[in-house]
Each structure stands twice: as structure tokens, then as C-alpha cells.
C-alpha positions, 0 to 999 in steps of 0.5 A: 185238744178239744177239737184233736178229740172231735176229729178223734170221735169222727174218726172213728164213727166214721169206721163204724160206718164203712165197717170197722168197727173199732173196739170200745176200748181203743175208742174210749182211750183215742178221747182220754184227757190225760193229765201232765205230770208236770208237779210229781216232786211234791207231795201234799199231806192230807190231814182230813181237815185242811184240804184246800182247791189248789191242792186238789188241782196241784195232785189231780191235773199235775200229778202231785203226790199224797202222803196222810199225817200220823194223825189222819193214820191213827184216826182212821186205825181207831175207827177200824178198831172200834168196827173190829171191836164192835162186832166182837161184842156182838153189836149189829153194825149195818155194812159190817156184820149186816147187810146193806140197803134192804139186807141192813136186818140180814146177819153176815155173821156174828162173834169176833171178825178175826176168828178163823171161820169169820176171818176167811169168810170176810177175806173172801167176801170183800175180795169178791165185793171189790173185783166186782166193782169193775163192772159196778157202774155204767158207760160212758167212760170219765173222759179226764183223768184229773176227774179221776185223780181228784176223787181218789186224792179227795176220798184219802183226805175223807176215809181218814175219818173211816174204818179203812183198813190200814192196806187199803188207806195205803192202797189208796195213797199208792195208786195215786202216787204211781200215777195209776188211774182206774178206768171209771164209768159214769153213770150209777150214781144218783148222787147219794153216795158214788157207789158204783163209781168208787167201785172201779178204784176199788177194783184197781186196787185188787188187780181188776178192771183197767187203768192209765198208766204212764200213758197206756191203758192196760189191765189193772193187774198188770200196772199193780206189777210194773209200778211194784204194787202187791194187790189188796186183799181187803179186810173188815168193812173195806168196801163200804169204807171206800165206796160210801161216799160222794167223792165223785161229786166233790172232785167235779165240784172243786175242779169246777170251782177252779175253773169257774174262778178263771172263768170269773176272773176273766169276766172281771177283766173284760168288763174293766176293758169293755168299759175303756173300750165303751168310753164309760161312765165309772160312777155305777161302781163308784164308792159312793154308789156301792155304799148306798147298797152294801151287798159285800160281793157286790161292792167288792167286785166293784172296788175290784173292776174300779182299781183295775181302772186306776190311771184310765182316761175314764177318770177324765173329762171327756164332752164326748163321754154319754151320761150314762151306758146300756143296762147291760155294761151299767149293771155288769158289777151286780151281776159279775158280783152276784156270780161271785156271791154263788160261787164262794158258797160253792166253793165253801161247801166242797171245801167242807165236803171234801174235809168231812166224813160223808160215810155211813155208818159213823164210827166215832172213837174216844166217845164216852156216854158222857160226852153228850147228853143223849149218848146215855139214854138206852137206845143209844147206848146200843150203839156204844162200844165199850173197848176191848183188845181188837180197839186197844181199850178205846170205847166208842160208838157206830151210828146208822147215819144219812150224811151221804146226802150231798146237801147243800152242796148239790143246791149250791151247784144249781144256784151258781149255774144260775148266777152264770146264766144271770151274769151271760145275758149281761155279757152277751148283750153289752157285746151287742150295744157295741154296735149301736153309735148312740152308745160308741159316739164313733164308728171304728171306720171313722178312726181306724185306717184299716180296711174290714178286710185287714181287721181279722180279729174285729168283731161283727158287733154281736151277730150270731155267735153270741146269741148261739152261746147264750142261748146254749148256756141257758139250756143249763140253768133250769134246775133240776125236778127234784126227784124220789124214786123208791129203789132198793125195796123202797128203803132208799128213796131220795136222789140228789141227781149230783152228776147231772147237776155238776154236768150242767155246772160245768158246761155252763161255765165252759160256755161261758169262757167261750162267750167272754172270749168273744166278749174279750175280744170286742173289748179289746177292739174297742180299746184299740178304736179308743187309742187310735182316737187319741194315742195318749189315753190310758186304760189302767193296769189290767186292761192295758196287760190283758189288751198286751196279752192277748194282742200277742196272740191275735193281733188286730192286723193279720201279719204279711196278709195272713189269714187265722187257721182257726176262729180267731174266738177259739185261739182267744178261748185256749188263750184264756183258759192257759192264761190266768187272768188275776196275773193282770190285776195289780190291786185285788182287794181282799175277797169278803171272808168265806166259812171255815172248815170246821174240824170234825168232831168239834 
């Protein structure tokens, strides 16, 4: 697919250049990702407070569809109640009945927002709010609609917490469910808050701007008619309550932390093979080892690669075993378990973020100046609703807020950037000590009986290819400055800069399966090198069905002389990323607990 899309772009520079010039549309459509609806016959209900990765990926890469619980509904309906209700006692409600950013002191308007005056001027307001959202943000386009699908399944579970209406909760929920997917730009996102960006699904929403649908771009207004969806007429506090949020970033985030698990479990894996295949020393993860420095990622994922050996000649005596193996394999567990270390972080920050609100302001029904100490001192009992018709009788409070601020999860994007570039040095350079018999003992001429020629598949040991992923992948581990440019009248002057981080992220961990293949495919070689040896040995469980596997797709020997189509590391790449690596691990000890998800107003 990849490469499909890299003549796809050339293609079209090329029409550029001699003339014809291609719209930017078709040009933007011939790179679209589009997503298999392979899993449209389930539906995962969204509560708000217990969305999980595998669910976002089941809704955002297969289609799955969403439906809210009666709880989530209700919540949100409270809260839009307690908005209506708070303006009609005259509370300035920042977003609502003022402006926003630098207009927060400007009045919208005042009194009731269902009196007919105010009712029109809303209705016209948010319509004109939301069709502007088709052109809010910057090119270039969001390539891969599971990006899209996952920021809008998030942004349901979230905005359950928020004063939606209740047309534009099931606006929402519809065009996910239709398999309608909004075009979406990029760039305008400085990471407080994904404005711009929610914009574009807000503007679908209303028969603006352009989606996907069932396979074709087209005008929003005319997918809303082929699935039979009305357009939404928005109501209240609508836009703010769809757009403010960072829902982008936590799409990208749980995608990544999907990926960056395959991409870790097929570390894992390798270094099980590149152990059989180096004719190792298993003691560095050993138990009495580990227990001497009991850092609990670290010693798990020891206790993980050691039972994937489980039955190897490893645990033989071999005279012709060294004592002891290049830093790079010795040190592989601290650095694979470290990885892990920054990955469940990553992961338990985008598991809350994706469950909480993130919304400002805060509206909070049921609360009561009771149900804390401060909520009774005057100021902020100015924030205090007491209840009326438009809340049915429920009091509670708005509250200005900063919780659009994406920290800590965009630190925990960085530092697991960092981890996998730490763990990538290990990988590239034990590929390389393959290729130095002080380690190896033997050489594969002296045990194969296989020219070079006929040895395809057989890594150079190391060389260029390794070096060039490396060095690209350490491109992505230098942070970011943070940064404080004063915009919008200096009133916010605090960026996150989610979108550059999570790009980093992600290319990082794509470069690093691009590398483990490689990686991959040493190992494997090696481990044939050792069979040949001696045909007896075994190399336990997961190296001897990952070896099995991949040997099916790239087989040591070309078959009948025939030579690869591709880099036989490219097919060994597309290999791993179809192929979970955990469906080899027979005994995978229970990875140390992470945090839970707390429920929202607990």
C-alpha cells in the first residue's frame, strides 16, 4: 500500500510537470488510506468512562459502530440543561452567552436562550460557526481515515461529559455509524485544543465541507442524503462543545499505542531469535539477575523473552557457547523493558484522556455548595446555578477551566519517542555483531551448503540499510522546545505542539518495525546456521513459530531460482505489520499493572 501510494504521488508530480495539472482533490483522494469495514456488525457502546484501545481501533480501522449508554445520554443532557439554564439566570458563561478567547468579556447576548429573539440568534450563529469549520484548518489533508474515524469515536465517548445538544450527540454517533468520514486538514492545531481540526466534522455534520463515503469523495451534503441523514441544526453551545477539545491528539495517541505494541511485541520476539541464532548466554535474564534489580518492566520482560526459550538448546551445555555476548544483545532486555516502561505510561495517559473531559468550560450538574468546601465561598458561588425549568430543577456549577491542556500525555508522547530510539541503537548494532566470528564462533559458509547467490533472504551482517534506519529514527527522539507564543491578544499563550510530537511518535515507531524487520531477518538466519549445525536443536516456542512464519513468506532458498519482486526486508516488513507477534507466545506473564481509569467526578 505504501509504495501503491508513492508511485500514486509521483504520478501525479509527474502531470505537474508536463502540464496537467491535477486537482487538489483527485490528488488528495489517489493518497487516501481508506479503512476495511471488515467488523460493521458490532457495535461498542460508549459510557465515558471505560473506553478501551482495542475498541477504538475495532471502530476506527474496521468499522465498528457506536451507540452511547442511557447514562452517558443523560449525563450529557444534564449538562446541556444546566448551560440553558445558566444563562437564563443571567450567569456569563464563557463560549455560551460570551465570546471566546480574547471576546470571553464580550456579551452574546443576555436572558433566556430559548426566548425567540435569542433562540433565532443562536440558531443562526452556530449554523454559520459550524459550516465555517470546512475551511477552519490547514493542509495538508489527514491521509488515514482510521485517524478520522478514532477522533470522532473518541470525541463521542468525551462530549458525553459536555453540554451537547442532544441532535448533535446523535449527529455525531450517525456519522460514524454511516461510515461517513469528513475530509480533515492537518495543520491549526497547536495542541491546546484541536479546534480547527474538530471543525471539519462539524461542518460535515451541517452538509458542509466534503467526506468519504462508501469508497468516494464527495460533498457532505450529499452523503448526509445517500445515507438519509438530515443536516444539524446546532443549538446552545454546540460548537465549543464539539471542538474543544484535544481529540485529535488522543486518536493519533491510542492508534500509536496500538502499533507501537506490535511493533514492541515483535522486538521481543526477534531478540528471543536473535538469541537462539547468536548461540547466547541466557543468564543477563535470568531470575537471579533480574531479582538483583528489581525494576518491574525491566524484569518482566526478561521473565517474558526467557519463557519464550523455554526447551532451547540455550539451556544446554555447549564448549562452543562464549561466556558472555556484545553489550547490544546482553543489554536488549533493559532496553526492550525500559520501552515497554514508556509505553504503558503512554498508554495510561490516552486511556484517561480519552475517558475524561477535556472541555472548557466545565459544566458539572448535581453539584450543590455542599459538595465541597470551596464551592460555598463567594466567588465561587458565582458560578453556581441554582436549577430551574430549562435543568429540570438540577443545580449545579460552570467553571472556566485549562483542562484542554494535553499534559502529561503529550510528555509521554516524547519520552516514549525517546525510549524507542534508546532500544533502536541496541537492535541496530547486535544486527551488526553478527557479522564478527569472535561472537558467532562459525561463519554461515562453513555450515550451509548454499552459495551466496542462492542465500536471497540472508543478510550482508549489517551494512548500510540498518545504519540508514537508525540514523533516521534518531532524527525523531529530539524533543521538542517547549514553546509560548502569546496569540489571540496574548490571552493564550501556551502550546503543546501535540501534532508534531505525536508525528514524531509515529514515524519513530514505523522506522522501528522497518528496522526489527531487518533485525528479523538475521535472526532467523542465524537460527538456520544453528540447525544446520546440528539439526537436533530446539529454539523454544516463539522463536521456532515465528521462524516457521516468516520462512513461509521468505524462504532461505529462492524456490526454482527465482529472485524477490521487492527488498526481501520490505516483504518481511508488511509481514509483521499483518502478523501480530503475541499469536507466537505461548507463555506471556502478566504485564505489571498499569493505572486505572478514574470516573469523572469521583
Amino acid at each position: 500500500m505504501k509504495r501503491t501510494r508513492q508511485y500514486i504521488a509521483a504520478a501525479l508530480m509527474a502531470c505537474s510537470v508536463i502540464g496537467l495539472q491535477p486537482s487538489a482533490a483527485l490528488a488528495n483522494e489517489a493518497l487516501y488510506q481508506p479503512i476495511t469495514y471488515d467488523r460493521v456488525e458490532e457495535t461498542i457502546t460508549l459510557t465515558g468512562h471505560d473506553m478501551t484501545i482495542e475498541q477504538v481501533v475495532l471502530i476506527a480501522r474496521h468499522g465498528a459502530k457506536v451507540k452511547l449508554s442511557p447514562e452517558a445520554r443523560q449525563r450529557s443532557a444534564d449538562a446541556y440543561g444546566l448551560l440553558l439554564q445558566g444563562a437564563a439566570e443571567g450567569m456569563p458563561i464563557y463560549w455560551f452567552n460570551r465570546g471566546a478567547g480574547s471576546q470571553r468579556e464580550v456579551s452574546i447576548f443576555e436572558g433566556s436562550p430559548m426566548e425567540p429573539e435569542n433562540k433565532a440568534l443562536l440558531e443562526a450563529r452556530q449554523l454559520a460557526r459550524f459550516e465555517a469549520g470546512a475551511t477552519g484548518a490547514y493542509g495538508p489533508e489527514v491521509e488515514d481515515e482510521a485517524v478520522v474515524r478514532a477522533m470522532m469515536a473518541i470525541r463521542a465517548n468525551t462530549m458525553s461529559y459536555e453540554a451537547a445538544s442532544p441532535d448533535l450527540t446523535d449527529a455525531l454517533v450517525n456519522l460514524i455509524n454511516a461510515g461517513i468520514t469528513p475530509v480533515v486538514n492537518s495543520r491549526g492545531t497547536l495542541g491546546e485544543g484541536d479546534l480547527a481540526i474538530l471543525g471539519h466534522i462539524g461542518a460535515a455534520m451541517v452538509g458542509s465541507g466534503e467526506v468519504y463515503y462508501k469508497g468516494s469523495r464527495m460533498p457532505a451534503s450529499e452523503a448526509l442524503k445517500k445515507a438519509g441523514l438530515k443536516p444539524l441544526q446546532p443549538f446552545g453551545a454546540d460548537d465549543a462543545a464539539l471542538v474543544s477539545t484535544n481529540a485529535y491528539a488522543i486518536a493519533r495517541s491510542a492508534l500509536l499505542v496500538a502499533d507501537a505494541k506490535q511493533l514492541l511485541d515483535w522486538t521481543d520476539v526477534s531478540y528471543a531469535m536473535a538469541l537462539n541464532g547468536m548461540n547466547s548466554s541466557v543468564t543477563p535474564i535470568s531470575m537471579p539477575v533480574q531479582s538483583n534489580r528489581p525494576f518491574e518492566w525491566l524484569n518482566w520482560d526478561a521473565e517474558r523473552v526467557l519463557k519464550m526459550l523455554r526447551g532451547s538448546y540455550l539451556l544446554e551445555d555447549d564448549p562452543q557457547r562464549i561466556i558472555q555476548d556484545p553489550l547490544s544483545l546482553r543489554a536488549s532486555s533493559q532496553r526492550q523493558g525500559s520501552a515497554w516502561e514508556a509505553w504503558s505510561r503512554l498508554r495510561d495517559a490516552t486511556l484517561i484522556s480519552m475517558n475524561v473531559s477535556d472541555h472548557n468550560p466545565a459544566v458539572r450538574p448535581g453539584l450543590t455548595p455542599d459538595s465541597s468546601w470551596e464551592l460555598s465561598s463567594p466567588h465561587m458561588m458565582k458560578f453556581y446555578v441554582e436549577g430551574g425549568e430549562l435543568s429540570g430543577g438540577k443545580s449545579g456549577y460552570i467553571f472556566s477551566n485549562a483542562n484542554w491542556d494535553p499534559y502529561p500525555l503529550a510528555n509521554d508522547i516524547e519520552s516514549f519517542t525517546l525510549a524507542l530510539a534508546n532500544m533502536g541503537i541496541a537492535v541496530v548494532l547486535r544486527i551488526d555483531r553478527f557479522s564478527n566470528p569472535f561472537f558467532t564462533v562459525v561463519s554461515p559458509g562453513e555450515v550451509l551448503d548454499m552459495s551466496q547467490e542462492e542465500m536471497w533472504s540472508a543478510p550482508s551482517g549489517g551494512g548500510y540499510l540498518p545504519v540508514d534506519l537508525w540514523q533516521e529514527m534518531a532524527t525523531y527522539m529530539v524533543p521538542l522546545t517547549p514553546q509560548g507564543q502569546a496569540i489571540v491578544s496574548t490571552v493564550e499563550d501556551l502550546e503543546a505542539n501535540t501534532r508534531l510530537k505525536l508525528d514524531h511518535a509515529t514515524s519513530a515507531v514505523d522506522v522501528g518495525m522497518h528496522l526489527v524487520a531487518q533485525d528479523l531477518m538475521m535472526n532467523a538466519f542465524w537460527m538456520d546456521v544453528r540447525k544446520a549445525q546440528d539439526p537436533s536443536r530446539n529454539f523454544g516456542p516463539a522463536p521456532t513459530a515465528a521462524h516457521a512464519a516468516l520462512r513461509a513468506v521468505v524462504p532461505l532458498k529462492a524456490p526454482d531460482g527465482q529472485r524477490p519482486t521487492q527488498p526481501y526486508g520490505q516483504t518481511v516488513y508488511e509481514f509483521m505489520k499483518v502478523t501480530p507477534a503475541s499469536q507466537f507466545i505461548v507463555e506471556n506473564p502478566p504485564m505489571p499493572s498499569g493505572k486505572s481509569i478514574p470516573v469523572v467526578g469521583e
